[in-house]
LUMROTOR-65946 format. One record per residue (C-alpha): residue number from 1; x, y, z. Coordinates in nm, 2 decimals. Layout:
# residues N
[node NUM,[X,Y,Z]],
...
END
This chain:
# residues 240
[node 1,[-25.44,12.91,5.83]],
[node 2,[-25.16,12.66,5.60]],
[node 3,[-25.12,12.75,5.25]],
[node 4,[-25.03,12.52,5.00]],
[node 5,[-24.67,12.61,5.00]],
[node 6,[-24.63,12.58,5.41]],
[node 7,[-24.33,12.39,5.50]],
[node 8,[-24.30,12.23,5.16]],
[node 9,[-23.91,12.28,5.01]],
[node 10,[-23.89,12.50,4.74]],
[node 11,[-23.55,12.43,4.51]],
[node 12,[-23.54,12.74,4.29]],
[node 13,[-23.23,12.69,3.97]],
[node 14,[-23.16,13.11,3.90]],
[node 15,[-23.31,13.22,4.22]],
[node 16,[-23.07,13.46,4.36]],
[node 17,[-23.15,13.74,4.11]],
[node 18,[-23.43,13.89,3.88]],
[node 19,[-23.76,13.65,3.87]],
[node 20,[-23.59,13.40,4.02]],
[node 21,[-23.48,13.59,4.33]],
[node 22,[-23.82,13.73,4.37]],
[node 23,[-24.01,13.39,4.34]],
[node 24,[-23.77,13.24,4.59]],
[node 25,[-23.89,13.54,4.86]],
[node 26,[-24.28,13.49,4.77]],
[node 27,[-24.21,13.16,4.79]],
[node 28,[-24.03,13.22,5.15]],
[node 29,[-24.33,13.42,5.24]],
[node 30,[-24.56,13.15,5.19]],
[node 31,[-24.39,12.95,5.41]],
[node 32,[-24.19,12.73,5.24]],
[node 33,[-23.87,12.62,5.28]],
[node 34,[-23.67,12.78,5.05]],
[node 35,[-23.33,12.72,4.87]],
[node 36,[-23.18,12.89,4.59]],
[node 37,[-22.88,12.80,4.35]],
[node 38,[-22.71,13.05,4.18]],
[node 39,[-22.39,13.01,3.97]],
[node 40,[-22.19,13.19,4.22]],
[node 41,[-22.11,13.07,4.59]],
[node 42,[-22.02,13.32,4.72]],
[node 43,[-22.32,13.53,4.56]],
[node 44,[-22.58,13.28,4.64]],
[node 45,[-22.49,13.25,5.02]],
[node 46,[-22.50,13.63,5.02]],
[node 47,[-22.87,13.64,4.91]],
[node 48,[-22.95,13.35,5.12]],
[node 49,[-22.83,13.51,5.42]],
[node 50,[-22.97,13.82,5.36]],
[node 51,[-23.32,13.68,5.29]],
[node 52,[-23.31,13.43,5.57]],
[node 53,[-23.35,13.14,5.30]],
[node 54,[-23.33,12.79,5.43]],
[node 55,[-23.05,12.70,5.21]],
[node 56,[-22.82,12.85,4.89]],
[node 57,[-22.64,12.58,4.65]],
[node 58,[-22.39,12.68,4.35]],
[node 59,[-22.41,12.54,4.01]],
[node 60,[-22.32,12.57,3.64]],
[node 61,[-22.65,12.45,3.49]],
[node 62,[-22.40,12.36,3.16]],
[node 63,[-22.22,12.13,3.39]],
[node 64,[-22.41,11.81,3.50]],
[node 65,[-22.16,11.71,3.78]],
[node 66,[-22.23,12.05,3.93]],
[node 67,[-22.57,12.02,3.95]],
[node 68,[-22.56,11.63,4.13]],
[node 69,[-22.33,11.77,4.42]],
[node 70,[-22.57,12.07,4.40]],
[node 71,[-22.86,11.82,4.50]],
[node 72,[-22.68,11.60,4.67]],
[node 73,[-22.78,11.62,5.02]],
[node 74,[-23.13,11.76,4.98]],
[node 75,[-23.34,11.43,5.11]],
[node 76,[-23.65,11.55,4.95]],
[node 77,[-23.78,11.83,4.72]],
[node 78,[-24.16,11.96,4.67]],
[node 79,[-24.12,12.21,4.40]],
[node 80,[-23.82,12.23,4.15]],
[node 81,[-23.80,12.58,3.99]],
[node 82,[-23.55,12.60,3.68]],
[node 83,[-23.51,12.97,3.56]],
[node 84,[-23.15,13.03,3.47]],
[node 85,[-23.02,13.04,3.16]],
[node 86,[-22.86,13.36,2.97]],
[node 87,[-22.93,13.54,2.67]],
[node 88,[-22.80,13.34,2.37]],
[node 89,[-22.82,13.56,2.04]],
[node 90,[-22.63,13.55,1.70]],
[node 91,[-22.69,13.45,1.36]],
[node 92,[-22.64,13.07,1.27]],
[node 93,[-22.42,13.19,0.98]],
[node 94,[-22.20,13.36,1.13]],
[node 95,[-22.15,13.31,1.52]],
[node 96,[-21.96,12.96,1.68]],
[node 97,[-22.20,12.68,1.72]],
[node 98,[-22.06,12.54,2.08]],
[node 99,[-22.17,12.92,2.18]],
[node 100,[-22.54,12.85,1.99]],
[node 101,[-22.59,12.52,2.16]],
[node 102,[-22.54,12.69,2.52]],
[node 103,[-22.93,12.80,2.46]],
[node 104,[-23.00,12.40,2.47]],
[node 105,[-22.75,12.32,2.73]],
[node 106,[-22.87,12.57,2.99]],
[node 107,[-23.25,12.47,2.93]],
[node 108,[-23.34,12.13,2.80]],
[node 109,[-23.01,11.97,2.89]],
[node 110,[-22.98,12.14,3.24]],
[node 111,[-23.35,12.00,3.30]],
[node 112,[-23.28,11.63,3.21]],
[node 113,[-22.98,11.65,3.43]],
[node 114,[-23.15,11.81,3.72]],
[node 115,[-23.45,11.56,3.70]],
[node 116,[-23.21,11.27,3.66]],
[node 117,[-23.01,11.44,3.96]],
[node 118,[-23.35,11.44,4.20]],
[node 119,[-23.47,11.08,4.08]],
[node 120,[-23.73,10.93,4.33]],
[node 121,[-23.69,11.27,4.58]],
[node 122,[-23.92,11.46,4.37]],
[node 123,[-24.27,11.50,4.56]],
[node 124,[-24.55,11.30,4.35]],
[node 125,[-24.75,11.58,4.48]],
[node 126,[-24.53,11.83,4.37]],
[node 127,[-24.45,12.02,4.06]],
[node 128,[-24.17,12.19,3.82]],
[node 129,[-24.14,12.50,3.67]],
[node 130,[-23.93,12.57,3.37]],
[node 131,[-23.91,12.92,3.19]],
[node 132,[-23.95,12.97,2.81]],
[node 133,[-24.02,13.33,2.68]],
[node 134,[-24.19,13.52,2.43]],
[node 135,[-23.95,13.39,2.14]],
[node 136,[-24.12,13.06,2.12]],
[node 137,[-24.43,13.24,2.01]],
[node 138,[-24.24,13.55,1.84]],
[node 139,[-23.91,13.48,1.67]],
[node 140,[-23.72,13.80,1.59]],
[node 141,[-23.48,13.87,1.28]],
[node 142,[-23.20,13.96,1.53]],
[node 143,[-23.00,13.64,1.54]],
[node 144,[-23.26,13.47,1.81]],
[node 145,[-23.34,13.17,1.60]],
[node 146,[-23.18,12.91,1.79]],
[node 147,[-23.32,13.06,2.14]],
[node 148,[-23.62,13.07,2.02]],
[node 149,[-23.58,12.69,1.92]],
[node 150,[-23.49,12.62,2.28]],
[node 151,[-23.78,12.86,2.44]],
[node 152,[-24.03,12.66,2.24]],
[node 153,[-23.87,12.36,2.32]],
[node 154,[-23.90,12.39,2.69]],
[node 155,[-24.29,12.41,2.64]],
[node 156,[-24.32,12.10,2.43]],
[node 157,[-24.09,11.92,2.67]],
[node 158,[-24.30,12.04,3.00]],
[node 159,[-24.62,11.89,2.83]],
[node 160,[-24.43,11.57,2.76]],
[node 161,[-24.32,11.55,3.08]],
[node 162,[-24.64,11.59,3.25]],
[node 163,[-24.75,11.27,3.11]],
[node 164,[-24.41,11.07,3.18]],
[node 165,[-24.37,11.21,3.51]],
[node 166,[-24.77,11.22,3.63]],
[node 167,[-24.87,11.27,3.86]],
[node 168,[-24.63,11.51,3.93]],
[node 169,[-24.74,11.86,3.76]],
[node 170,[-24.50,12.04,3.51]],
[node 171,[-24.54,12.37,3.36]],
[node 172,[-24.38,12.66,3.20]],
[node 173,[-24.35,13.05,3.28]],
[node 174,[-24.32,13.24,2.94]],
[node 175,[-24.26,13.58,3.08]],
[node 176,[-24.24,13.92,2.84]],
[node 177,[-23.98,14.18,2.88]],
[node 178,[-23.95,14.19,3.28]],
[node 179,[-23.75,14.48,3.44]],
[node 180,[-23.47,14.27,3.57]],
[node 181,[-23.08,14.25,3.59]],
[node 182,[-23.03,14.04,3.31]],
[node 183,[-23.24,14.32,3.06]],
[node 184,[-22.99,14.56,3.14]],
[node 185,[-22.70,14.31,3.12]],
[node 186,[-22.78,14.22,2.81]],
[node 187,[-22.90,14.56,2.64]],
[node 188,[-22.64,14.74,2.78]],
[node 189,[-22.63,15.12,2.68]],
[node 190,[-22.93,15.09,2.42]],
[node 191,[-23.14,14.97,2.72]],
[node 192,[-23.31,15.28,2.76]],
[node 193,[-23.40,15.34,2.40]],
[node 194,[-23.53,14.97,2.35]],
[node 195,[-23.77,15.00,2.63]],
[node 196,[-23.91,15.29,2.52]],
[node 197,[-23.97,15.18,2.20]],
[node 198,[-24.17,14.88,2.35]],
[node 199,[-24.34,15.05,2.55]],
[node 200,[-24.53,15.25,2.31]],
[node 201,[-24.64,14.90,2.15]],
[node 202,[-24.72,14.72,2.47]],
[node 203,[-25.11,14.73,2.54]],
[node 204,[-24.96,14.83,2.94]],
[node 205,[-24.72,15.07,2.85]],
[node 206,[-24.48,14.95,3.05]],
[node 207,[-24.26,14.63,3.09]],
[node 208,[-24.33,14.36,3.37]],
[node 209,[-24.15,14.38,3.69]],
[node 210,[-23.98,14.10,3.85]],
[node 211,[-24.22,14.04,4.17]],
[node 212,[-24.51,14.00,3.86]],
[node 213,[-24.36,13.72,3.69]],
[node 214,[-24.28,13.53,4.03]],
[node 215,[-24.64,13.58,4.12]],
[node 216,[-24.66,13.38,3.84]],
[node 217,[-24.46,13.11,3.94]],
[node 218,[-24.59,13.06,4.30]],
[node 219,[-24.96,13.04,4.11]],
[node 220,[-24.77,12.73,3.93]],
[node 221,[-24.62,12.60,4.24]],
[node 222,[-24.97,12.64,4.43]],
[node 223,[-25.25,12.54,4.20]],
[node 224,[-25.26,12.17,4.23]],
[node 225,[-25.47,12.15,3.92]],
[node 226,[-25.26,12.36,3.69]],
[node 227,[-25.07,12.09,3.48]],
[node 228,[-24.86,12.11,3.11]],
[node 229,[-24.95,12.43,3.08]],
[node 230,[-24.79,12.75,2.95]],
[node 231,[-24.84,13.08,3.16]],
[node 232,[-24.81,13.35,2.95]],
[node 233,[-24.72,13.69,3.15]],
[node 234,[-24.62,13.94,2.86]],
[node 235,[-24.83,14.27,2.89]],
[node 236,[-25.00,14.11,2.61]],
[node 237,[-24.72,14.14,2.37]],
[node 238,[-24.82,13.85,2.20]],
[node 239,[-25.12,14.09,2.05]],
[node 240,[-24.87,14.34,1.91]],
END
């Protein structure tokens, strides 16, 4: 029996780690045709090899002329999956703005490009997926202002899109604290002590795991009705 993600082609920006990574192998599980782009060659041919995906690219999302030769010889594309960006944090007062504007760059401006790239190959049938996160709902004191700004950003600009690029469908993922790579990379040594702390606040006691929030995105990918909509999958942090 076909699913809805049988031989479609799955293009998946940040899937060869974290949610990303673990989208890209539901995704491959499905059926789909799967190729992931990851910032490193030589680490996203790795992953695709070892996960049998159909294809790998390498691009810097900040780089527009990366991502066109990235796309170039991919005739057609069902679902376009946009998940990487890093952590951008510091206060506007005090850290360099060209670092500040990287939260834009790697999100809204790394989506125009990257539609602009595809043109006309985007499926009408198909859909994108962009990722915000739980900033756009709750801003913290901690110099994540201007993330936040782009988080919320990507959800007003995936419900804009949905009506400029109709039919094709475009939502947003807006994941919690997930157990990935990037946590740790970005916590460093105080990750242990700041998930414990949130895990006595979280309504599941625990953070999200990876394979959770790419449930999530296959659900986006799959539901042909699902359209300018924000999926929240946070362990109800929003409540707390």
């Amino acid at each position: 029996m076909s699913g809805p993600l049988q031989d479609r082609t799955v293009v998946i920006f940040g899937g060869t780690s974290g949610i990303g990574l673990a989208a890209a192998q539901q995704a491959k599980a499905a059926s789909a045709r799967v190729i992931v782009v990851g910032f490193n060659a030589e680490g996203a041919e790795r992953v695709a090899a070892e996960n049998g995906f159909a294809g790998w690219r390498a691009a810097d999302v900040t780089r527009p002329e990366t991502i066109v030769a990235a796309l170039a010889n991919i005739p057609h594309v069902d679902h376009l999956v946009l998940l990487a960006g890093t952590f951008v944090a510091g206060k506007i007062l005090e850290v360099d703005v060209d670092y500040l504007k990287r939260a834009f760059d790697e999100r809204i401006w790394a989506a125009v490009h990257t539609l602009r790239a595809l043109g006309n190959r985007l499926a009408l049938d198909g859909s994108i997926t962009f990722i915000s996160g739980g900033l756009a709902d709750r801003p913290t004191a901690q110099g994540t202002a201007v993330l936040a700004a782009a988080s919320a950003a990507m959800e007003a600009f995936a419900r804009g899109l949905a009506l400029e690029l109709a039919p094709v469908r475009v939502n947003t993922l807006s994941p919690g604290t997930i157990d990935t790579p990037l946590l740790a990379r970005t916590l460093g040594a105080h990750r242990d002590a700041y998930v414990a702390a949130l895990t006595e606040k979280l309504p599941t006691r625990r953070l999200g795991t990876a394979d959770e929030a790419a449930a999530a995105v296959v659900f986006l990918m799959s539901n042909g009705f699902m359209n300018g909509e924000t999926l929240h999958i946070d362990g109800g942090s929003r409540l707390v």
